[in-house]
Structures are given as structure tokens and as C-alpha cells.
C-alpha positions in Angstrom: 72.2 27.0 -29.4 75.3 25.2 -28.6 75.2 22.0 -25.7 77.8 24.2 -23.6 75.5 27.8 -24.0 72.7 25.2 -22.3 75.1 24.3 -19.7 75.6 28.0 -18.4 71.6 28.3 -18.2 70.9 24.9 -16.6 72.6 22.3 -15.1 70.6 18.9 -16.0 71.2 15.7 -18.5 67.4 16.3 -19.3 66.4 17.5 -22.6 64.3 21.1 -23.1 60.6 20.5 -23.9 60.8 20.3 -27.5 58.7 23.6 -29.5 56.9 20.7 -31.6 55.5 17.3 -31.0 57.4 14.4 -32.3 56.1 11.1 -33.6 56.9 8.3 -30.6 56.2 4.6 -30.2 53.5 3.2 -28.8 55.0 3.4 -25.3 55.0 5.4 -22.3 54.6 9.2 -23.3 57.1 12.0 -21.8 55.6 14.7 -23.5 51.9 14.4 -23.2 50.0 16.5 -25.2 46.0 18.1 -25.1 45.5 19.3 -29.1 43.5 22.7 -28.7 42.9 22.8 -32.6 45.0 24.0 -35.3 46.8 27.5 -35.9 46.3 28.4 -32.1 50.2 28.2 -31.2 52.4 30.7 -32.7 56.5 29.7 -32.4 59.5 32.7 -32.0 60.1 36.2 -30.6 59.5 37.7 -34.0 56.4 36.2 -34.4 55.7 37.7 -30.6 57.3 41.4 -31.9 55.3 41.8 -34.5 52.1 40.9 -32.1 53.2 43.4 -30.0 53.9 46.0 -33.3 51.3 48.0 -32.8 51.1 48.7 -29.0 52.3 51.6 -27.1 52.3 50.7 -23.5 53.4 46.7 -22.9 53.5 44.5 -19.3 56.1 41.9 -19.8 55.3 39.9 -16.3 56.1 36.2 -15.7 57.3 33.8 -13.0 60.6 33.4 -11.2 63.1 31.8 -13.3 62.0 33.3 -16.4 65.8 34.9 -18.2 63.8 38.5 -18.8 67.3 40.0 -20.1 67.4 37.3 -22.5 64.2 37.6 -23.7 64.6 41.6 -23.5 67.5 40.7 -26.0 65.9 38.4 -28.2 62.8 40.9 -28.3 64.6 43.9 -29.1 66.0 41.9 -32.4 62.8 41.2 -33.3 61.9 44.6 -33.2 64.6 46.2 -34.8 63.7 43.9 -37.9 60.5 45.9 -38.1 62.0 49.2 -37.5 60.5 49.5 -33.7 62.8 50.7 -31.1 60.9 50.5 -27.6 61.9 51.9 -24.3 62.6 48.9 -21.7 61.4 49.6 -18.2 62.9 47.2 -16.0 60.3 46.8 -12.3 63.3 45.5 -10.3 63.5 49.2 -9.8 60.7 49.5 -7.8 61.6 46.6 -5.4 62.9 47.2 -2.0 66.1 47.0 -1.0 67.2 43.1 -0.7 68.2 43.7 2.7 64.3 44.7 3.5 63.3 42.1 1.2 65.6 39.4 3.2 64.1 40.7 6.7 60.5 40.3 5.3 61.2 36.4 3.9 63.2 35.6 6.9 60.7 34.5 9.3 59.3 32.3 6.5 62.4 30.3 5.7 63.5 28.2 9.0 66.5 29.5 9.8 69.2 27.3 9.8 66.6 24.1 8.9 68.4 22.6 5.6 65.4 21.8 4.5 62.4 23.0 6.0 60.6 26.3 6.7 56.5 27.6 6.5 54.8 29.0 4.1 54.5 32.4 3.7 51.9 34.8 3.6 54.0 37.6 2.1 52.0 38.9 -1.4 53.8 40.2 -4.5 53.2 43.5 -3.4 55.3 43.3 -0.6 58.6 43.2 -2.5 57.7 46.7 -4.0 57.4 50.4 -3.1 54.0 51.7 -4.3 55.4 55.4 -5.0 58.2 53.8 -7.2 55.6 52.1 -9.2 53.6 54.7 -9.9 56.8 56.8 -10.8 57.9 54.2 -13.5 54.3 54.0 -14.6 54.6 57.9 -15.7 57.5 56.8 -18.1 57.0 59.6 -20.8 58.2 59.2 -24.6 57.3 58.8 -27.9 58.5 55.4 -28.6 56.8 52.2 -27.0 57.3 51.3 -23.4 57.8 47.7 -22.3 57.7 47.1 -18.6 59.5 43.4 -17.8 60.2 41.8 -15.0 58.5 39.3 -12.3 55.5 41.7 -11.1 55.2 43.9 -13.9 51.1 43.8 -14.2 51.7 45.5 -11.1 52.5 48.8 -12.6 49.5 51.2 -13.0 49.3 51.8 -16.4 46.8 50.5 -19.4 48.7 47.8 -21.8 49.1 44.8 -23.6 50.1 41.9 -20.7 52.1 39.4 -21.9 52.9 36.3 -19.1 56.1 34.3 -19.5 55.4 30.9 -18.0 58.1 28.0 -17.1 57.7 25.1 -15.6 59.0 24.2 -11.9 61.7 21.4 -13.1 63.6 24.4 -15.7 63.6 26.4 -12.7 65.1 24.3 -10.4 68.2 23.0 -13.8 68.1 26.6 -13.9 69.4 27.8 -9.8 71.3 24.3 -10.2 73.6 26.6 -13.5 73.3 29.9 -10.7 71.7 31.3 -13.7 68.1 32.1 -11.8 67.9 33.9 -8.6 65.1 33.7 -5.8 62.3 36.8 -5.9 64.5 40.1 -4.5 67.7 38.7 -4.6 71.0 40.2 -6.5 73.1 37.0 -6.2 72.4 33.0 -6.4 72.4 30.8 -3.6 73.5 26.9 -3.6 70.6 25.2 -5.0 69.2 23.1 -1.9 68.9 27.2 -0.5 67.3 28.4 -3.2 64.6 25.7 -3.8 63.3 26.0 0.0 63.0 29.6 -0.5 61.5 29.1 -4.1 59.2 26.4 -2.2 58.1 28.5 1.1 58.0 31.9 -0.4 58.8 32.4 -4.0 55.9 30.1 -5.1 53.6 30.9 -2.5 53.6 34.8 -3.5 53.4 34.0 -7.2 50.8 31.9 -7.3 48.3 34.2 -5.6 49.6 36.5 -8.1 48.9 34.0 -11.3 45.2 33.5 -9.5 44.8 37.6 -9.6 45.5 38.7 -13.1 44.8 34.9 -15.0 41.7 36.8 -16.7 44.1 40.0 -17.7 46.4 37.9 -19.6 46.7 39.1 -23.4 49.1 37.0 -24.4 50.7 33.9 -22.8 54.1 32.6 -23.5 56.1 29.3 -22.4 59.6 31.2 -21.5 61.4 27.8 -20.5 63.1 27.3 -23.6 66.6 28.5 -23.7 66.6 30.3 -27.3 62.8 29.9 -28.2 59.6 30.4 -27.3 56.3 29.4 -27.7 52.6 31.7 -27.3 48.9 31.9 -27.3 46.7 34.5 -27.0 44.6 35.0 -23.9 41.4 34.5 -24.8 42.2 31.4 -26.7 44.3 30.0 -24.1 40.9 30.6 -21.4 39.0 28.8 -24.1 41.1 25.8 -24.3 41.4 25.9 -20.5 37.6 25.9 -20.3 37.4 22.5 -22.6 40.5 20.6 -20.5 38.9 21.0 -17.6 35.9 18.4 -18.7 38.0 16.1 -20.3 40.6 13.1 -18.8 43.8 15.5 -17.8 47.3 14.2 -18.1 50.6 16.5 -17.2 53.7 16.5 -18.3 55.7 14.2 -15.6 59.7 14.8 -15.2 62.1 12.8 -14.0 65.0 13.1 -11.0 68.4 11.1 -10.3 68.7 10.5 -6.5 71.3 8.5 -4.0 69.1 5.1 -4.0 67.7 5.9 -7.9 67.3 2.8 -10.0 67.2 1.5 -13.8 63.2 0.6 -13.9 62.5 4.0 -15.6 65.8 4.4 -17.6 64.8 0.7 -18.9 61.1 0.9 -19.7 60.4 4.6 -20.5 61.6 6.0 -24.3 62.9 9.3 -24.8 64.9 9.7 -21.7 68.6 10.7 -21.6 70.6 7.1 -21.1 73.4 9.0 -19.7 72.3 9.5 -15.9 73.5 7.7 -12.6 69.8 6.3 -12.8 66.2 8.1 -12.0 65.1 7.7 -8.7 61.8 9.5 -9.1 59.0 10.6 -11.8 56.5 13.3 -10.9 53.4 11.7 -12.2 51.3 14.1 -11.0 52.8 16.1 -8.0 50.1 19.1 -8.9 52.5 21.8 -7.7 55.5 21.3 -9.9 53.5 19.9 -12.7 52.8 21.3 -16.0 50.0 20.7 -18.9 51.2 20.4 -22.7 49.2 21.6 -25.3 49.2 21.2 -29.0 48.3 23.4 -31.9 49.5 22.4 -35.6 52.7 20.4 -33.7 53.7 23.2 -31.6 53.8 22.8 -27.9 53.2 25.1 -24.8 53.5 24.4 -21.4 51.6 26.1 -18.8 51.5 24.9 -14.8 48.5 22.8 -13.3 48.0 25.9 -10.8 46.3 28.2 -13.4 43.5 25.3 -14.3 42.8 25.3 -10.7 42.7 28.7 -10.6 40.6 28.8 -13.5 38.4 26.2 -13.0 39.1 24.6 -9.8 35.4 23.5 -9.2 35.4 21.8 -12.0 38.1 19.7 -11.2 37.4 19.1 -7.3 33.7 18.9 -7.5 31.7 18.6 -4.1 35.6 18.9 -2.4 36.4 21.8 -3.7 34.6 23.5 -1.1 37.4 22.0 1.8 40.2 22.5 -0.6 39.8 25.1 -2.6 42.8 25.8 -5.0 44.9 23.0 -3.9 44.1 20.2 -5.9 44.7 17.0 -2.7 45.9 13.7 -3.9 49.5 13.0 -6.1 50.8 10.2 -7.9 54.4 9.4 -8.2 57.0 6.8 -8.6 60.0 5.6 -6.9 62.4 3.1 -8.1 65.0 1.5 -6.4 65.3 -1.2 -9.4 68.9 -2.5 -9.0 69.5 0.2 -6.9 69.6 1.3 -2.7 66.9 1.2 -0.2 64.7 4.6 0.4 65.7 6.1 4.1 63.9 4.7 7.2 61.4 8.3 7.4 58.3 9.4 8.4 55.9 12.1 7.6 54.5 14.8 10.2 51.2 14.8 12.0 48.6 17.1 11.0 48.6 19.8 13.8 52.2 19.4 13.6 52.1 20.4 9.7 49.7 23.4 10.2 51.6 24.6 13.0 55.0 24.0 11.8 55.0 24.7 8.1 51.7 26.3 7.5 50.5 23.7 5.5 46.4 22.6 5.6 46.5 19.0 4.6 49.4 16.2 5.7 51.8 14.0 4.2 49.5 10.9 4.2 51.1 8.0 1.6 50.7 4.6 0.5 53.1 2.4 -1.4 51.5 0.9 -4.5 53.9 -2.1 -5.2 53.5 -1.2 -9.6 56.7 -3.8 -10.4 59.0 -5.7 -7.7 62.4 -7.9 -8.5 64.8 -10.3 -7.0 63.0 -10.7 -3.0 62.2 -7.2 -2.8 61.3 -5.7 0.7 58.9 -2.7 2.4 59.8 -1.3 5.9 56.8 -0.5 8.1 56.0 -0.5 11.2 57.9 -1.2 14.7 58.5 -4.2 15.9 56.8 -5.2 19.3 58.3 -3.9 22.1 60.4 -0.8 20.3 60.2 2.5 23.2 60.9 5.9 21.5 64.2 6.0 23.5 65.5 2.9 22.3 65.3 3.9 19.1 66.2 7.3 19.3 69.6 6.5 20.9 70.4 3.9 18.3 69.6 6.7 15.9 72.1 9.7 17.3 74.5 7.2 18.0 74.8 5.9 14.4 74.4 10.0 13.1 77.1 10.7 15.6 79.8 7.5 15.2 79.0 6.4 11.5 77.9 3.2 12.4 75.7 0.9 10.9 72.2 0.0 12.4 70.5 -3.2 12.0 67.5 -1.6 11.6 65.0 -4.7 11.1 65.9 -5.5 15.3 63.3 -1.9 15.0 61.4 -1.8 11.7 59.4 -4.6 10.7 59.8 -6.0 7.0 57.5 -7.2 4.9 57.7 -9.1 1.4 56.9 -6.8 -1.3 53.8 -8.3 -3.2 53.1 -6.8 -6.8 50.0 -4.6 -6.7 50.0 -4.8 -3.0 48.8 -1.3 -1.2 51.2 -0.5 1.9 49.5 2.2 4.1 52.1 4.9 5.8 49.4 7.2 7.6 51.2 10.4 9.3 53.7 9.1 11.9 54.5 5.8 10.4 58.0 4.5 10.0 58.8 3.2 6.8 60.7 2.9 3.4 61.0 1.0 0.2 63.7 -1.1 0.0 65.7 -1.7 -3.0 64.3 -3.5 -6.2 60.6 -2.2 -6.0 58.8 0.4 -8.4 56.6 2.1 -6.1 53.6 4.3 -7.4 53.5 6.5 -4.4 49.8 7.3 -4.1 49.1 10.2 -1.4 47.6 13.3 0.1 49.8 16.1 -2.0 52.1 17.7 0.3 55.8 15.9 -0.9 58.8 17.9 0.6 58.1 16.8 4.3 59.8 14.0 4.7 61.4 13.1 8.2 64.8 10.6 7.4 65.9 9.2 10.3 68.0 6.6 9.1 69.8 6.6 5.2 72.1 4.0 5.5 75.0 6.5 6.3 74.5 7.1 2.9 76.2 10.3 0.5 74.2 12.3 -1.7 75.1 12.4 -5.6 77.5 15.5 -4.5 79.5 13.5 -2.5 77.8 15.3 0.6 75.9 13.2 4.0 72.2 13.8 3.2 70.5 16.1 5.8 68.5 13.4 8.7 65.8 14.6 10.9 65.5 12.3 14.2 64.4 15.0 16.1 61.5 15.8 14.2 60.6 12.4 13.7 60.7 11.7 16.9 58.2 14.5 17.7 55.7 12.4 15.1 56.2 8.8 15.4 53.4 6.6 16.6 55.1 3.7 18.5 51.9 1.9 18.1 52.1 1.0 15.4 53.9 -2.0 16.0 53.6 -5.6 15.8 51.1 -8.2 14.1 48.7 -4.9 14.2 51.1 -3.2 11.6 50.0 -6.3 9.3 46.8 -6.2 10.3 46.1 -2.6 9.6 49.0 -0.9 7.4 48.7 -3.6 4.6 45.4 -3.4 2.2 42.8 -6.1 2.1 41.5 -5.6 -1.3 37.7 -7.3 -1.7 35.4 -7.4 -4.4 32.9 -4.3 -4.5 31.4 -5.7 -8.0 31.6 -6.8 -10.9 30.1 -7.9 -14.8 31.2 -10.2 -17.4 33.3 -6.9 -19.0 35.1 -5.7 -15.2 35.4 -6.2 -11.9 36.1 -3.5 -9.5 38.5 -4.1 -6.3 38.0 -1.7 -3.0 41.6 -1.7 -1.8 41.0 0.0 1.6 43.0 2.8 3.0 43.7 3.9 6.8 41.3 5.9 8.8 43.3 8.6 8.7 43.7 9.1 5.0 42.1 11.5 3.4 41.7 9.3 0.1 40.4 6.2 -0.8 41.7 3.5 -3.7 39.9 0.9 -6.2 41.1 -1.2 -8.8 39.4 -2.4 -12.0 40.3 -5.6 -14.2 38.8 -4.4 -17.0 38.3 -7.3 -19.6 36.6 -4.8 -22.6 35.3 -1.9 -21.0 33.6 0.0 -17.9 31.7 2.8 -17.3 32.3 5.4 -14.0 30.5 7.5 -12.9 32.2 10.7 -11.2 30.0 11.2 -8.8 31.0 15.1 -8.5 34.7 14.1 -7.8 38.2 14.1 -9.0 39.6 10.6 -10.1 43.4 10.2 -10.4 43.7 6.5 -12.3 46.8 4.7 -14.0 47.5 1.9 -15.8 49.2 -0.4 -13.5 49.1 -3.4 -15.9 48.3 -3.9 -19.4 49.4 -2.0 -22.8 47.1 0.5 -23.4 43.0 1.7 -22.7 40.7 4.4 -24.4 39.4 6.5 -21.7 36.5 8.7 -23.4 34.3 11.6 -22.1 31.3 13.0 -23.6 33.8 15.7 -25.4 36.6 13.6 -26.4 38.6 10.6 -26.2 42.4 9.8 -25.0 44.7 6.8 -25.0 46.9 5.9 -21.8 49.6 3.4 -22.2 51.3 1.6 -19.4 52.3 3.4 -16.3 50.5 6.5 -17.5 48.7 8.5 -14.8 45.7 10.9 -15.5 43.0 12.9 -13.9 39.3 12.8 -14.8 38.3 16.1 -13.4 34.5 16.0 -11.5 32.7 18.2 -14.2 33.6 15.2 -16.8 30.4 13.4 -14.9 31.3 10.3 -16.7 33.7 8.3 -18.4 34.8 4.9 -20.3 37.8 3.1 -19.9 38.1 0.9 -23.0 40.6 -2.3 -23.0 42.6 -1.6 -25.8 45.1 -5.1 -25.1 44.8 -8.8 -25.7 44.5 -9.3 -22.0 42.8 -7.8 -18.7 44.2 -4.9 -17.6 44.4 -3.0 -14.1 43.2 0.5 -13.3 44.0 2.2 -10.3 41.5 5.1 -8.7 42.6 7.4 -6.0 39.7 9.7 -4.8 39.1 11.6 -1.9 36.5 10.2 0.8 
């Protein structure tokens, strides 16, 4: 496939997942892999056709995003070069109108919010007339019948179901190209549209449909390729799911330019296009737009985090997955402003102001963990003493409304950036990065709500002012913050907990009002952690590289690598693999 044919599909300077693992240096690992055995992964639509050969009835479903004309047309080669001609069924028939569908999503997607809306409760269901799928399911002829199209194990009939997956970044390169369209629509939106609907309903309504047919799957296929594809069957796919889920768990992270991006990632990570503005963030492990690689004989397939909670979310959560169920709570991500701008002056909503705003059960509750830091490098927290709402609220709309500068440390305190210092932003906080820090953003999962109320009357990379939200903000600030308490209780006291001659282990405290908590190992040769029935979310902050072994298997981590040891592993070992002590971070809910 040609660079400009990708260009019409997807509008990104990041490469495609590649369909087989290649060799890489010893460094930091974009393509993370969990090897299910050999001969498991089978590579190209002919491979899929003659799977399919010998089956009369077919259910081609699969998530928004997924090209299902394309892959009709690469099918129906594949058929034709065994002689089979099959009768395509398109379900998009048996959807409502778009106007009904637009009047049924409406109330979900904030009006004329830019960014913001709630999550729906809409099911997939709802987008289609019952009597029209049960008149397509009575489809009569001799030849095979292939159903296709985003709810197609809806259609009552008995068949083979084949799921095309894709991961959340190809479907947001994908509505950047206009090439994708939102669940029920005819036409594409501008992007920034399309991903709040994708976020607030699209996602919402096909995840609980993943959850309900996850055990029906025949055959599962990674769709996000632009000309190939990737599959496994069912059964096998369960299996491997089954094994993952007791083992150390890394996803595939992916990485975004942004106004105040910076060169720490383009510089240290391998196997990254050079040829960006910079990367502002990686998505270490932001659950619901993450995927997990696995490897059979070199090939690759991609499948999203959601199904191994949905498959075996108790496994992973442990004695919390009673509170939280599906959604798997804490994230890891970075930020880098290396050489680049300062993060907006933002904060993140309150709790009751989450559930009753944006339907959400669990808040935007962060901490900056200060991974690498250059040249004097800065973190804004906290008011200073004395700040009233109003004050700050009119120097606010009058900078929006004139264009003028604010010198915004007469408001928000400012702080030294320390390497592997842990800077506390509990709901309501004022803060930002400023520019030269690599920040591993440890938090509470939730990562779209954030409240910018000052950005430096800064332009996005499309030339455009970036969307701020004072009013909002100033619904959630907490003006008490402010101070010497903000040094006293937003920045982390890290102690001793214990220690041996092989480790010692660091409680680096959080705020009362975080839902996580956060240790540190030195680990000199090795230690040994005990789950104690719940998810740990660790990274290699310093050092080259550790073993991290479970009683089924063992994995290597490198620098800046982030992984999840899911509860049901019990215990693990973390293994110093370099010449010299190196750090461990642990995230884990309280």
C-alpha cells in the first residue's frame, strides 16, 4: 500500500502496528508483546476466506472505526480465489434513521460544550429496529450469507461470528483522514466532534456490547491495519486471555504531539517517527484507549484492555473489583515538556461534580511523578496566600477576553521540580507542569476532564485558540489550598517502610482524597511482593532493565516501561538486571 493510499485512511506521522514482531535494541519497547505459543496467529484475508469456506450463515461484527467495505472487498477476493461467491448483508440497514439516531445521542453529548458531555446509557440495540433485524435475518439463498457491519451479532440468526477489533489511537488517525464516521452517522464530523461523541457514546454502547457476546466470538481479528489483517480463533484467544491475566501485563502505549510537546520521548525512545513537531504525551497505561499485543510465531494482534476486564476483571482487581467492577482505576502516563512550553494552569472536577455532570463514578485525582527534569524546571500548585475566587476569576476573563498576558505566579505558587519528587493535585487543585519536566502522571483513570483556565494565550497545532474552561473551574477550585499548607500537604514525604540488604521500600504518601496509594523500591538484586489480592501498576523510573517473574512466567521491563501485575498473580520478583540500584514505582488502590 502506497504512503499517500495511508494518507486518505488516516491522518497521523505514526507508523501502523506492524503484522510481525521485529528484532529491537535493548531499549524502551513500543510494541510490547505477550507470546501465546506458536502457530496460534494466522496473517491475511485469504487465510480468513478459507476459515470461513465452509460456513453458510457468517456475523461479520466489530467496533467503530473498523473500514467493513474494505474488508467486504478484500474478503470477496479471497473468496473468489476459491470459487465462493457469498451474499453480503450489510446491518446499517436495520438502523434508524440518523435523524432518530441524532435525537437519541443528543442529550448525551453537551451541546455546544467543545469538549465535554456525560456518558450515555444508550445500548447497541438502540440504534436498530428489531422488525428490520429479523427481516434481514430471513435472507434466503443458496449461496453463503455474510452479515457485516458494527452490531451484526445482533441479527437473529445461527453463524460463524467473526469480531474485527482496532485499537482507540487508529480510530482517532482514522476520523482525523474523515475516513471513519461516529455509530449512525452518514457523514464525518471535524475530529475534536467526533472523538467526544466516540468518548460519551460510541465507546460507552460498544463496550457493553464487547462484555455481551466476548464468549460467542468464533473468530477474532485485529482490523486496524490498512491492507492486512491479523486473527485468532476464539477459543484460543479465551485461553490465552485466561493465562495473561495471572501474569505481569504490559499494553501497547502510543504516543501524541500537542502545543507544549517536548523532545524527551522523540530523544530517548527507538522506533518512533523523527518527523513530528515533538510528543507531548505517551499513554502508558490509560486502560480505556489501550491495547494488549500478542505474539504467535512473530505475528502480532492487538486486542483492547476492555475485553481482559471483561473477561477476567476479578482477576485483575482482586478484593476492589467489587467497588469497580469493569473499570480498571489507576493510569500511568507521561507528559513532557522537555525543551518545550509549560502544561495550562487547570484543574480537575470534584467528585459529585463528575457523577452529576459527566456520569462518571470515580474522579480525576493526579499526581506528578517528576521521572526526568532539565535546566531549573518548575511545578505549579497551589494558590498563593490570600488569592479570593474573584480575584482570580477576573484576571482570568480578562486575559480570555483582551489577549493579555497573566503573571500567573502573583496567583499560583511555584515549586522547584525535584527528580522523583511526587506532587499531589487532588480534585480541585490548581496546577501544571512547567516546561522541561518528564512527568509520569500517576492517577485515578478518568483523563479527558481537564479544566484549563489559563494556556498561555497559547494556539493549538491547527493554528486554532485551545478551548479554556474558567467557568468550570471555578465551580471546583479549592481556594484552600494555598500557602505554606500547599507544601505541607500537596508535596510527598517519602519515609522508609523497610528494608534488607537486597531493597528498600519507600512509602511516598498520597492525599486523603486519593483513591490510590504509591511506594518506591531501590532494589539492589532483588525483592519479593506480595499482591495481597490487588492490582499493582509499577515502572522503572531509574535503572536499565529488571526481570519481573510470576509463578507462570517471567518478563523483562527496561527503562520507563510501565506494567501491571494483576491480583490473581499472588506474588512476584522484581530482579535487578543493571550494574546499579534501580527505582520501582507501585501505584495501588487503598
Amino acid at each position: 500500500m502506497s504512503v499517500t493510499q495511508q494518507e486518505e485512511i488516516r491522518n497521523t506521522q505514526q507508523y501502523e502496528l506492524p503484522v510481525k514482531k521485529e528484532n529491537r535494541s535493548n531499549g524502551y519497547d513500543i510494541y510490547p508483546t505477550h507470546n501465546i505459543g506458536a502457530g496460534l496467529i494466522f496473517e491475511g484475508y485469504e487465510s480468513l476466506a478459507r476459515e470461513l469456506a465452509n460456513s453458510s450463515h457468517v456475523k461479520i461484527d466489530g467496533y467503530v472505526g473498523v473500514l467493513f467495505e474494505d474488508l467486504k472487498q478484500q474478503l470477496d477476493s479471497a473468496f473468489e480465489k476459491i470459487d465462493i461467491r457469498p451474499k453480503w448483508v450489510n446491518v446499517k440497514d436495520a438502523m434508524f434513521p440518523e435523524e432518530e439516531i441524532n435525537d437519541k445521542v443528543g442529550p448525551f453529548l453537551g451541546g455546544d460544550d467543545p469538549v465535554f458531555g456525560k456518558l450515555t446509557c444508550l445500548e447497541l440495540i438502540d440504534f436498530f429496529n428489531s422488525d428490520q433485524l429479523k427481516t434481514l435475518a430471513s435472507e434466503n439463498t443458496v449461496e453463503p450469507i455474510i452479515f457485516y457491519g458494527v452490531g451484526a451479532s445482533l441479527i437473529p440468526v445461527d453463524g460463524v461470528n467473526v469480531y474485527f477489533e482496532i485499537s482507540k489511537s487508529e480510530i482517532q488517525f482514522r476520523s482525523r483522514a474523515g475516513s471513519v464516521l461516529n455509530l449512525g452517522s452518514s457523514k464525518p464530523a471535524d475530529p475534536k466532534v467526533m472523538y467526544k461523541r466516540f468518548y460519551f457514546v460510541d465507546w460507552v454502547v460498544l463496550n457493553k456490547h464487547k462484555e455481551r457476546v466476548k464468549n460467542e466470538i468464533d473468530l477474532l481479528v485485529d482490523g486496524q491495519r490498512s491492507q492486512n489483517i491479523t486473527w485468532i480463533k476464539g477459543n484460543e484467544w479465551r485461553k490465552t486471555l485466561a493465562k495473561i491475566v495471572e501474569e505481569p501485563i504490559r499494553v501497547r502505549p502510543w504516543f501524541e504531539p500537542g502545543a507544549w510537546g517536548g523532545t524527551w520521548i522523540k530523544d530517548k525512545i527507538e522506533g518512533l517517527e523523527q518527523d513530528v513537531v515533538n510528543y507531548a504525551w505517551s499513554f502508558e497505561l490509560i486502560v480505556p484507549e489501550n491495547g494488549v499485543i500478542i505474539e504467535s510465531s512473530g505475528l502480532m494482534l492487538e486486542y483492547s484492555f476492555d475485553f481482559l476486564m471483561f473477561m477476567a476483571g476479578q482477576k485483575i482487581l482482586g478484593t476492589d473489583y467489587e467497588e469497580y467492577g469493569f473499570e480498571f482505576p489507576i493510569r500511568f502516563d507521561f507528559l513532557d515538556t522537555f525543551d518545550g512550553g509549560n502544561l495550562s494552569i487547570q484543574c480537575h472536577p470534584q467528585l459529585d461534580y463528575m457523577k452529576k455532570n459527566f456520569g462518571e463514578n470515580i474522579t480525576q485525582e493526579e499526581t506528578y511523578y517528576i521521572l526526568d527534569c532539565q535546566n531549573d524546571a518548575k511545578v505549579y500548585l497551589g494558590f498563593q496566600e490570600g488569592v479570593t475566587p474573584a480575584a482570580f476569576q477576573e484576571a482570568l476573563e480578562n486575559s480570555q477576553k483582551n489577549k493579555e498576558t497573566i503573571k500567573i505566579e502573583e496567583y499560583v505558587q511555584v515549586f522547584d521540580a525535584q527528580k522523583h519528587g511526587l506532587y499531589l493535585i487532588p480534585p480541585g487543585t490548581i496546577h501544571g507542569s512547567g516546561t522541561d519536566n518528564l512527568v509520569l502522571e500517576i492517577s485515578s483513570t478518568p483523563y479527558i476532564y481537564t479544566f484549563k483556565m489559563y494556556d498561555w494565550l497559547r494556539l493549538d497545532l491547527d493554528g486554532n485558540p485551545r478551548p479554556l474552561n474558567i467557568e468550570r473551574g471555578m465551580d471546583n477550585l479549592d481556594f484552600e489550598r494555598s500557602g505554606a499548607s500547599v507544601k505541607d500537604e500537596l508535596i510527598s514525604k517519602p519515609y522508609l517502610l523497610d528494608q534488607t540488604e537486597n531493597w528498600e521500600l519507600y512509602h511516598l504518601p498520597t492525599h486523603e482524597k486519593h483513591l490510590y496509594d504509591v511506594h518506591r523500591y531501590v532494589v539492589n538484586s532483588e525483592v519479593t511482593i506480595n499482591t495481597e489480592g490487588k492490582a499493582h501498576v509499577l515502572s522503572l523510573v531509574e535503572g536499565g532493565q529488571i526481570r519481573v517473574t510470576t509463578k507462570n512466567n517471567s518478563m523483562i521491563f527496561k527503562y520507563a516501561e510501565t506494567f501491571v501485575i494483576p491480583a490473581a498473580a499472588n506474588q512476584y520478583v522484581i530482579e535487578n538486571l543493571s550494574q546499579t540500584p534501580v527505582l520501582v514505582v507501585k501505584a495501588f488502590i487503598k
